[in-house]
C-alpha positions as CSV (number, residue, x, y, z in Angstrom):
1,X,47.1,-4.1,-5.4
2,X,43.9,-2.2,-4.8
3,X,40.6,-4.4,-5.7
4,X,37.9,-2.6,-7.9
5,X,35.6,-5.3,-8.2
6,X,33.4,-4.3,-5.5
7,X,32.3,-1.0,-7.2
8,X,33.1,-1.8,-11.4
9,X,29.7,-3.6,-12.0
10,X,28.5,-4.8,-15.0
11,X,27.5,-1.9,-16.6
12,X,29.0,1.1,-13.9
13,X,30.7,2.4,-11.1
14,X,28.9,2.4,-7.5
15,X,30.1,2.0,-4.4
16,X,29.9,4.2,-0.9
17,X,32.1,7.1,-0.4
18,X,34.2,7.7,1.1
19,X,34.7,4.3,2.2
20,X,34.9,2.2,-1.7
21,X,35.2,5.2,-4.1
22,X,37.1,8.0,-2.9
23,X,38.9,11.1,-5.1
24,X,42.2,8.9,-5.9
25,X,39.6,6.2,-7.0
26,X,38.4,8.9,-9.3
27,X,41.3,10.0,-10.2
28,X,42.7,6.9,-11.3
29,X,39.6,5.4,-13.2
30,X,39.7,8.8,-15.1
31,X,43.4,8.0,-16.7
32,X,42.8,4.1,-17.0
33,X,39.2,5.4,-18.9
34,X,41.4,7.1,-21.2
35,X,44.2,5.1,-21.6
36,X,41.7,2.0,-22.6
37,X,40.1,4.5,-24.8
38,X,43.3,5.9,-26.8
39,X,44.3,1.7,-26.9
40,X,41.4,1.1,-28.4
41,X,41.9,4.4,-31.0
42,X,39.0,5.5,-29.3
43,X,40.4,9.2,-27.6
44,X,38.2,10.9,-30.4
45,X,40.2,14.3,-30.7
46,X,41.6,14.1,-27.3
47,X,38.6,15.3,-25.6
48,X,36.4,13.6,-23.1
49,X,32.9,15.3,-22.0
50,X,32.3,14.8,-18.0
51,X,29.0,16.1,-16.0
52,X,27.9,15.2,-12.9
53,X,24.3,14.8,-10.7
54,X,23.2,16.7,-7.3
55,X,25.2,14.8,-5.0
56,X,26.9,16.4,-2.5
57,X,30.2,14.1,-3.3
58,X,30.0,14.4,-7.3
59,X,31.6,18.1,-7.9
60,X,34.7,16.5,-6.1
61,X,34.5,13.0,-7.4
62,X,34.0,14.6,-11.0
63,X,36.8,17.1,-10.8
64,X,39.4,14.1,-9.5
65,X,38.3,12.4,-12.5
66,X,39.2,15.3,-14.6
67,X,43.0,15.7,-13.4
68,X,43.0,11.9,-14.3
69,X,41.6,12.3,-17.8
70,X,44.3,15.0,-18.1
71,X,46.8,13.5,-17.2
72,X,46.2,10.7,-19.8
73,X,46.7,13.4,-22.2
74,X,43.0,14.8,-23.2
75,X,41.3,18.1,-23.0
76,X,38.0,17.9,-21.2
77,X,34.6,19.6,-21.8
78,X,33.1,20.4,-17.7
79,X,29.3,20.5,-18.8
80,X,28.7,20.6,-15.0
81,X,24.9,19.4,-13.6
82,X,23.1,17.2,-15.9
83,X,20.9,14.0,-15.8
84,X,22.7,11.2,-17.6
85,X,20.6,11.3,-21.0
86,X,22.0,14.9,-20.9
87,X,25.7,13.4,-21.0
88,X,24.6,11.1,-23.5
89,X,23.5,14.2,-25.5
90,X,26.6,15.4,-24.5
91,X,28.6,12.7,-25.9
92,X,26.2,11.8,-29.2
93,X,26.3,16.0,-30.3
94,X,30.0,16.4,-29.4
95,X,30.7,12.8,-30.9
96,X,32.8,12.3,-27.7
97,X,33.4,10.1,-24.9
98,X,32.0,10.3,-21.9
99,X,31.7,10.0,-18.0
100,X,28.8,10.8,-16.0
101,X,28.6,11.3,-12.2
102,X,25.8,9.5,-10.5
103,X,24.8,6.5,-8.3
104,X,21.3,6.9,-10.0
105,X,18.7,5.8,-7.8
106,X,21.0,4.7,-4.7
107,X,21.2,6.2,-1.5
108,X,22.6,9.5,-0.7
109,X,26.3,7.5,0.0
110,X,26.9,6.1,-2.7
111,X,27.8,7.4,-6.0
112,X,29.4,6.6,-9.3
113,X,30.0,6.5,-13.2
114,X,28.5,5.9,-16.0
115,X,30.8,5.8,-19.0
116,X,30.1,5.7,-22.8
117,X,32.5,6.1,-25.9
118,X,31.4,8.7,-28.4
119,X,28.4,8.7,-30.0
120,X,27.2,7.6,-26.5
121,X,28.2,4.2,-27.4
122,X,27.8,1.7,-24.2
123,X,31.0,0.7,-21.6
124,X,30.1,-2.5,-20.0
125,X,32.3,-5.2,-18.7
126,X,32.8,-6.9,-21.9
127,X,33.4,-3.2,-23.8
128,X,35.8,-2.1,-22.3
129,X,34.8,-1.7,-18.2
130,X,36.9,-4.7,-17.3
131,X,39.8,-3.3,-18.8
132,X,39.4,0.0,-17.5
133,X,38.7,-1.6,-14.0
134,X,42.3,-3.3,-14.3
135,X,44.3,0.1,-15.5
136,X,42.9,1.8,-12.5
137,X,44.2,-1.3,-10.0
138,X,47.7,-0.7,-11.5
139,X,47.8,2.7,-11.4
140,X,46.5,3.1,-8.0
141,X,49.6,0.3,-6.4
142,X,52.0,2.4,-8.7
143,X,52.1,-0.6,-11.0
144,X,51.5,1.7,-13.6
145,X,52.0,5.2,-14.5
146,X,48.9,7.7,-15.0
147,X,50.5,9.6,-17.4
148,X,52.2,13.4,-17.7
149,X,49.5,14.8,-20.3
150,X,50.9,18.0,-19.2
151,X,48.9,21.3,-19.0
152,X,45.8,20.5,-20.3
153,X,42.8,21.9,-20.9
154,X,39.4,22.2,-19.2
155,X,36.8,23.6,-20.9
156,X,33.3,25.1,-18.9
157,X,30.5,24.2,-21.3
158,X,26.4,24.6,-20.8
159,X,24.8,22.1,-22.9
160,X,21.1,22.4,-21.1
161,X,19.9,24.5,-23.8
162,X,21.2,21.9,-26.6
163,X,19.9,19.0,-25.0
164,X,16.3,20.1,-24.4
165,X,16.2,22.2,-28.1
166,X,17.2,18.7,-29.5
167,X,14.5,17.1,-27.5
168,X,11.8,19.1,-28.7
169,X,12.8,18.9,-32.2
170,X,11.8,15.3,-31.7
171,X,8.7,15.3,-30.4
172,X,6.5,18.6,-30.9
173,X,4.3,19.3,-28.0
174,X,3.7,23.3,-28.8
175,X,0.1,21.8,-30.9
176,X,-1.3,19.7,-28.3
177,X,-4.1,20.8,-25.9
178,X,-3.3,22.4,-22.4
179,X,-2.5,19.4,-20.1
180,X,-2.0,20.2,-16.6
181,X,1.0,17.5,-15.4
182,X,2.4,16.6,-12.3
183,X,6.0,15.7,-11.9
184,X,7.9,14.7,-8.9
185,X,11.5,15.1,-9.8
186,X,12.4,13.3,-6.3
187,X,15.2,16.2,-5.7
188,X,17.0,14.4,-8.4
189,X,18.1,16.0,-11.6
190,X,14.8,15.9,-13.7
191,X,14.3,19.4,-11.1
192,X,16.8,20.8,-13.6
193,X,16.0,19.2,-16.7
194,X,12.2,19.6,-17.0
195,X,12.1,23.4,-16.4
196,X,14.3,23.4,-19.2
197,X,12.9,20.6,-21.8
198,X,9.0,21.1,-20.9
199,X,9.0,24.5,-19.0
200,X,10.3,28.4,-20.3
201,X,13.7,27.9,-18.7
202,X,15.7,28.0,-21.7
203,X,12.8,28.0,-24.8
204,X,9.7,28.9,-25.6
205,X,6.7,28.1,-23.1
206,X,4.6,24.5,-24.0
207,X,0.9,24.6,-23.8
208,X,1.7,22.3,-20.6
209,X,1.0,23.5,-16.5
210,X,3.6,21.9,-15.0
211,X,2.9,21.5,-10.9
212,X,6.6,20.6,-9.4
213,X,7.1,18.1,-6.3
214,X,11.0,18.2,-5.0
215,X,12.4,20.3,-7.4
216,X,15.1,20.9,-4.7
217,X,18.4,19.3,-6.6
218,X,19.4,17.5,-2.7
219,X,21.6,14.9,-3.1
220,X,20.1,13.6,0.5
221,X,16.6,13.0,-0.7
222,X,15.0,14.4,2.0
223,X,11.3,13.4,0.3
224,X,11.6,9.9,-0.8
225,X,14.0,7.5,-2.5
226,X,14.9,8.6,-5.9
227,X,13.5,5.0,-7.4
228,X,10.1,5.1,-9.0
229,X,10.1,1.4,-9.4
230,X,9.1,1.2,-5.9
231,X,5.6,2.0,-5.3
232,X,6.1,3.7,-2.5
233,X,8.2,6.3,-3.7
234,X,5.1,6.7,-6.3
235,X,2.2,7.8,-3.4
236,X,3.1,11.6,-3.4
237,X,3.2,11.7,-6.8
238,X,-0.5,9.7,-7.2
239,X,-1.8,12.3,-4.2
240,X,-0.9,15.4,-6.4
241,X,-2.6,14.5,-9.3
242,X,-5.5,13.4,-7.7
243,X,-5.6,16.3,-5.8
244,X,-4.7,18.9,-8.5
245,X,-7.1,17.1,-10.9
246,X,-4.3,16.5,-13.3
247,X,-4.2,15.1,-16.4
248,X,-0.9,12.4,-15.7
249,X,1.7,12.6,-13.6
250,X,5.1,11.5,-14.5
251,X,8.0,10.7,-11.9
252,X,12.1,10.7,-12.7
253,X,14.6,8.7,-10.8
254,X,17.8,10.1,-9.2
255,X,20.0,10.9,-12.6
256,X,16.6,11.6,-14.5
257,X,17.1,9.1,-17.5
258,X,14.0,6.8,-16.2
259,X,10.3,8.1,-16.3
260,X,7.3,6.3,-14.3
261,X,3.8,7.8,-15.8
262,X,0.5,8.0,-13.6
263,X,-2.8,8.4,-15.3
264,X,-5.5,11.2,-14.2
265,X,-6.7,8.5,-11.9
266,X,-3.3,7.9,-10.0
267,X,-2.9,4.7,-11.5
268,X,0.6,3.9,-12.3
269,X,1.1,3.0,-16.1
270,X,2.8,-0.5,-16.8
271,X,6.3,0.7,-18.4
272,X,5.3,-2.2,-21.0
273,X,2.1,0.2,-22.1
274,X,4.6,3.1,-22.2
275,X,7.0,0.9,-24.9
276,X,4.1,0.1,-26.8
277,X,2.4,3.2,-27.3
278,X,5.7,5.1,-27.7
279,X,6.7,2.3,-30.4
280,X,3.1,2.7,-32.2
281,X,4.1,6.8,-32.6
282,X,7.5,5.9,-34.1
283,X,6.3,3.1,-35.9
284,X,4.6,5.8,-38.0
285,X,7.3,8.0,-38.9
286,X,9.1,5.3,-39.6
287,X,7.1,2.4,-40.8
288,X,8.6,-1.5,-41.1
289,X,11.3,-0.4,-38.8
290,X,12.7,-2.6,-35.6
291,X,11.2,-2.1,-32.3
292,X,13.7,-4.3,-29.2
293,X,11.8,-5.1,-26.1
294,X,13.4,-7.3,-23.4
295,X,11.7,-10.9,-22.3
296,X,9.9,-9.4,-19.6
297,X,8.3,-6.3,-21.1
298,X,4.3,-7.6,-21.9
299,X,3.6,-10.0,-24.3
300,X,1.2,-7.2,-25.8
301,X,4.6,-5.4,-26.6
302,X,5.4,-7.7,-29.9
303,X,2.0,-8.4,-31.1
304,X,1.4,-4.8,-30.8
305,X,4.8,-3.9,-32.6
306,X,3.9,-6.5,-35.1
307,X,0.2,-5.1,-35.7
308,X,1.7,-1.6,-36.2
309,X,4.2,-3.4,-39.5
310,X,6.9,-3.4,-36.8
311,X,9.7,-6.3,-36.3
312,X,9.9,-7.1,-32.6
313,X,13.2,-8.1,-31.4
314,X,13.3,-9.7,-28.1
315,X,16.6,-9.8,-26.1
316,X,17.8,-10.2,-22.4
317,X,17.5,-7.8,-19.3
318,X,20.5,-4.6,-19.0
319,X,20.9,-1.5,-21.3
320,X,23.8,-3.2,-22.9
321,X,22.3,-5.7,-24.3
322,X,19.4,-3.8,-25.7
323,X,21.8,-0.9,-27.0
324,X,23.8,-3.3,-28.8
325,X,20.8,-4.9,-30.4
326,X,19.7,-1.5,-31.6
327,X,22.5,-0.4,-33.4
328,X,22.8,-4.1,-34.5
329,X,19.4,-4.2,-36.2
330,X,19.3,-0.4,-37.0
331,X,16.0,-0.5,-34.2
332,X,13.6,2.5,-34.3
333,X,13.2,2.2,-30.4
334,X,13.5,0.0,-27.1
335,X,12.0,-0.7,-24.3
336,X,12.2,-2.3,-20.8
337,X,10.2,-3.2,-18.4
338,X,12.5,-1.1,-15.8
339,X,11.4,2.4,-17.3
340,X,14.7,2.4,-19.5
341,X,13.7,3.5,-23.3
342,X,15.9,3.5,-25.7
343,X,15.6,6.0,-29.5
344,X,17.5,5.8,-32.6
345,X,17.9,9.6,-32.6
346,X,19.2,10.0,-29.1
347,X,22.2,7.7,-30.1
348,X,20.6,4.6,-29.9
349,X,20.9,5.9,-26.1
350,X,18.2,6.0,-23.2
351,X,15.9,8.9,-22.0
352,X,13.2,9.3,-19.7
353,X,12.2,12.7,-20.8
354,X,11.8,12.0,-24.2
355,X,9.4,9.0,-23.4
356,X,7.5,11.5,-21.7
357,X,7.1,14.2,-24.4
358,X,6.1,10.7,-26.5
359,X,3.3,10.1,-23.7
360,X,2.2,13.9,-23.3
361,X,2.2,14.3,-27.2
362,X,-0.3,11.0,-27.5
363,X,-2.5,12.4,-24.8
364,X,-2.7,16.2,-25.8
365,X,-3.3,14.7,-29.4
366,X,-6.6,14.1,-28.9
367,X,-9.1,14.2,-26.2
368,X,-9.7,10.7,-24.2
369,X,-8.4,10.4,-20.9
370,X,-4.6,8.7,-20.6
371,X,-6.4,5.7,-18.6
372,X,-8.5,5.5,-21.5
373,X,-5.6,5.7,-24.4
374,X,-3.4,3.1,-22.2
375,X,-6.0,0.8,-22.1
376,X,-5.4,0.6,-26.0
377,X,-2.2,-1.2,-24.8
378,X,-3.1,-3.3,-21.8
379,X,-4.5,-6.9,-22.5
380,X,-2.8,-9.4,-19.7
381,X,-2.3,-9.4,-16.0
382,X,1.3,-9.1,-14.6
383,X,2.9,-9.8,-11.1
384,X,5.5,-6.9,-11.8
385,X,9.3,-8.5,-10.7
386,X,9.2,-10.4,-7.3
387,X,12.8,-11.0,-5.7
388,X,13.5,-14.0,-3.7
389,X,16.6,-14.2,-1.6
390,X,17.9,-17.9,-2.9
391,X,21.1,-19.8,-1.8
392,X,21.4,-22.5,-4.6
393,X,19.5,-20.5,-7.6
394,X,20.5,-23.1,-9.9
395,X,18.7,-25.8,-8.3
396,X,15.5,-23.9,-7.2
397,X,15.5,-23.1,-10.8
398,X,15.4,-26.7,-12.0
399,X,12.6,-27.4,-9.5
400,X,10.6,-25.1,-11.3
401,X,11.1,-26.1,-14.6
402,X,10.6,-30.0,-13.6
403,X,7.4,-28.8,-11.9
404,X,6.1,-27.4,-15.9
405,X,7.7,-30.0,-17.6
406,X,5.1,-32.3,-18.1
407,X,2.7,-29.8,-19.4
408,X,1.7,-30.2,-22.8
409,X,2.7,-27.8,-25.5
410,X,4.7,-25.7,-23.1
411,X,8.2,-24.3,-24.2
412,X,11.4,-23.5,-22.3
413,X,14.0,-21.3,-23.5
414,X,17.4,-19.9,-21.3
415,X,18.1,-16.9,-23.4
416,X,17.8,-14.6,-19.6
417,X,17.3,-17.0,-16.7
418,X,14.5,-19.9,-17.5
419,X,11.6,-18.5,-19.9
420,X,8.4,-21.2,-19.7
421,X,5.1,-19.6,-22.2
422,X,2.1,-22.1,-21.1
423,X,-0.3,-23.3,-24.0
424,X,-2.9,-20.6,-22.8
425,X,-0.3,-17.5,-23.4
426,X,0.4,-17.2,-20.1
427,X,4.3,-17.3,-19.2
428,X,7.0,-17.2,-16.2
429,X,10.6,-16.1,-16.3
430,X,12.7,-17.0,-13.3
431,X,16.6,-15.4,-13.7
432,X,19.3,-15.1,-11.7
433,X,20.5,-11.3,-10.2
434,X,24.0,-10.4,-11.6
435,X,25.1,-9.1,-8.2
436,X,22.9,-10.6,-4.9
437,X,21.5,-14.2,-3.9
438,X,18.7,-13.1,-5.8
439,X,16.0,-15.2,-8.1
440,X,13.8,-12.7,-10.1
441,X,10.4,-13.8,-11.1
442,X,8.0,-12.3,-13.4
443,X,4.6,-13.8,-14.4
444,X,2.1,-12.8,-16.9
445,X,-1.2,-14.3,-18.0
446,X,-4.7,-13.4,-19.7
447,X,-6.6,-12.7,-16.5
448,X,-5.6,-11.5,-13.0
449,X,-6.4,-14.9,-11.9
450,X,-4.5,-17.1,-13.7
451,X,-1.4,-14.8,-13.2
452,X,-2.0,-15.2,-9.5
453,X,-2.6,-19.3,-9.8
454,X,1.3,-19.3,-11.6
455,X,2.7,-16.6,-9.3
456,X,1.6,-18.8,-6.1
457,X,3.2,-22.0,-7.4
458,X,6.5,-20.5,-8.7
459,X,7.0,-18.8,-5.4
460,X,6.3,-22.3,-3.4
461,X,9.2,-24.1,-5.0
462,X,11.2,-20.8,-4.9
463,X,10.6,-20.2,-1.2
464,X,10.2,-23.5,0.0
C-alpha cells in the first residue's frame, strides 16, 4: 500500500514532485478529500472550490485534483491563481470546501495543499487530514474505489475582484494620507494580489504609491526565498525603502497569507507589535471582545490586549490550534509570532494582506513615523526563535528546567514545550519541532541584556 505520511503533515500536504507527490497523488487525495468530506455530511452542495499558486507544477497538480473531486461525485468551482487567504475567501463567500495549491514558502520542488471545510473551517490531522491521508493510501493500491461521479462539472470562476472588494470593506484606507510603500512580493502570489487589494487593478485607486520588488509570479524564485521570517530574504526589501525614502515596507511569503512590515528606517517590525497594534484597532470596533495570541508572541501582547478592555487568550504554536480557539471563544482576532493573523470576519481564517491594510490604515491615520507608532507596542527584548538540532529533546529539556528549578518564584507550565516566566518578567519556552530533531527556543526579558544572559545559558545546556 502506498505511504502518505511523508507528505500529510500536521496541518498540509508538502512533499517534492515529482518524486513524493505526483498527479495520481493528486488525484487520489482529491476523491479521499471528498469522500471524508461527504462521511462527515460535509460535501456542502456537492461543490468543492480549488485554486492554485505560481508554481510551475500546481496547474497540473490542481487539475488532477479536480478529476478526483469529480469523480467522488462533486462539481468544482476552478478559481485559478490565488494566494491562500484568497481560497479561504473562496471557501468562507461560497460557504464551500476547499483545496488550495501551494508549498508556501518551500523551495521551488516542492508543492502541496492546503485544505479547509466550508466556511474555511481548518483540516488538520485530528479534523479530518489523517482520515483523508488513509482514503488516498487505499485508493491509490486499488484497495478502494475513487468513485464514478460521472460527468461532472467544472466551473471557471474569478474571485480576485470579490476577495479584495471584501478586504477593503474591512479596513478603509481611501481617508488616510498618501504613504509611499514598498512591497516585495518575492515572485510569489502577493504580485497578484496587491495590485488588486491596494492598487487600481480591479477597484478604485488608494491614496497609497505602491513601489513593486518581484512582481514576476515565478514559481523558481529567482530573487530570494519566498520566507520573510528569514532575515535575509528581508535585505532587498530594507534597501528599497531606504532608498526610495518610503514610508514602510511590507514583504509576503510564497502563497501571500503571511506579511513581514519594515518601518521607514528598514527596521523589521516584531510580528508581536503587528498583533498588538492590529488588536488595539479592533478592540475598538469591537470593545470587550477576545483577542488569542500563542505563548511566544511578546508578553506586551496580553497586557496590551488587557489595557485596551480585551481578554487575552493564550494557546499553543500552529494555525489549528489558534483557529479553533477563535471560533471557540468567538475571538475578535489572533496572532502569532510567525506573521500568521487570524480575523473574525475573514472566517476566523488567516490573512497577510489584511494585517497590512490594518498597519497602513494606523500609519496613514495620523502623522508620526511607523517606528514611532510601533514603539507604542514594544517594551521587552526578544531572541526571535533559535533552532537547535537535538537527539534526545526530552532529556535536554529536563536539563533545562532542573537548571531554573531552584529559582524562587519561578513557574513552569507544558501547555507547548516547557514555558518557565522568571520573578523579573522575563521568560524562556523551549518546545519540541513536530517534524525534525529540532528544540525551539525563544527568550524574552525587560532589557537586551538580560534576554541575552537567559539566551546564553539555555543554549549551553541545549548544545552542550
Amino acid at each position: 500500500m502506498s505511504d502518505l505520511s511523508r507528505i500529510v503533515k500536521a496541518y498540509d500536504v508538502r512533499g517534492t514532485v515529482p518524486e513524493e507527490f505526483d498527479e495520481a497523488t493528486a488525484e487520489a487525495l482529491g476523491a479521499a478529500f471528498v469522500q471524508t468530506l461527504s462521511a462527515g455530511g460535509d460535501a456542502d452542495a456537492g461543490r468543492i472550490v480549488v485554486a492554485h499558486d505560481m508554481r510551475d507544477s500546481s496547474p497540473t497538480l490542481a487539475a488532477a485534483f479536480t478529476r478526483g473531486a469529480q469523480r467522488a461525485g462533486v462539481d468544482v468551482i476552478d478559481a485559478g491563481l490565488g494566494s491562500t487567504d484568497l481560497l479561504y475567501y473562496a471557501s468562507g463567500a461560497l460557504d464551500l470546501p476547499g483545496a488550495m495549491f501551494t508549498a508556501s514558502h518551500n523551495p521551488a520542488r516542492y508543492n502541496g495543499i492546503k485544505m479547509c471545510r466550508a466556511g474555511a473551517r481548518p483540516i488538520g490531522q485530528e479534523t479530518g487530514l489523517a482520515e483523508i491521508r488513509d482514503r488516498a493510501e487505499r485508493i491509490l493500491s486499488g484497495a478502494l474505489s475513487a468513485g464514478a461521479g460521472g460527468q461532472r462539472a467544472t466551473e471557471r470562476r474569478d474571485l480576485l475582484t470579490g476577495y479584495a472588494a471584501h478586504l477593503r470593506s474591512l479596513v478603509d484606507l481611501s481617508k488616510v494620507r498618501p504613504l509611499r510603500v514598498v512591497v516585495d512580493a518575492g515572485n510569489g502570489m502577493a504580485g497578484y494580489t496587491v495590485p488588486a487589494v491596494l492598487g487600481d487593478a480591479k477597484l478604485d485607486p488608494l491614496p497609497l504609491e505602491i513601489i513593486p520588488l518581484y512582481f514576476e509570479l515565478d514559481g523558481t524564485f529567482p530573487n530570494h526565498e519566498a520566507n520573510p521570517l528569514e532575515p535575509a530574504n528581508l535585505l532587498d526589501l530594507q534597501k528599497a525603502v531606504r532608498a526610495h525614502r518610503a514610508d514602510l515596507g511590507l514583504a509576503f511569503d510564497g502563497d501571500a497569507d503571511r506579511c513581514f512590515v519594515v518601518d521607514e528606517r528598514g527596521e523589521a517590525v516584531s510580528p508581536s507589535a503587528v498583533t498588538a497594534m492590529v488588536a488595539v484597532r479592533e478592540l475598538a470596533k469591537h470593545p470587550g471582545s477576545t483577542v488569542i495570541h500563542n505563548l511566544i508572541t511578546s508578553r506586551a501582547v496580553p497586557e496590551i490586549v488587557a489595557e485596551n478592555g480585551g481578554e487575552p487568550v493564550r494557546t499553543r504554536v500552529g494555525h489549528s490550534f489558534i483557529k479553533a480557539e477563535m471560533a471557540r471563544t468567538n475571538a475578535v482576532f489572533g496572532g502569532e509570532h510567525s506573521a500568521h493573523y487570524y480575523f473574525r470576519d475573514f472566517w476566523y481564517a488567516d490573512t497577510g494582506m489584511l494585517a497590512a491594510m490594518h498597519v497602513l490604515a494606523a500609519l496613514g491615520e495620523q502623522d508620526e513615523p511607523l517606528s514611532s507608532l510601533v514603539g507604542r507596542y514594544v517594551r521587552y527584548a526578544d531572541s526571535g526563535e533559535i533552532n537547535s538540532t537535538v537527539r534526545d529533546q526530552k532529556s535536554k529539556t529536563a536539563e533545562v528546567e532542573a537548571a531554573f528549578a531552584g529559582i524562587t518564584g519561578a513557574r513552569f507550565d507544558t501547555l507547548d514545550g516547557l514555558t518557565v516566566d522568571l520573578p523579573d518578567g522575563s521568560w524562556i519556552n523551549l518546545r519540541p519541532s513536530n517534524t525534525e530533531p529540532l528544540l525551539r527556543l525563544n527568550v524574552e526579558a525587560p532589557t537586551p541584556a538580560r534576554m541575552a544572559q537567559l539566551r546564553d545559558q539555555v543554549l549551553a545546556i541545549v548544545r552542550g
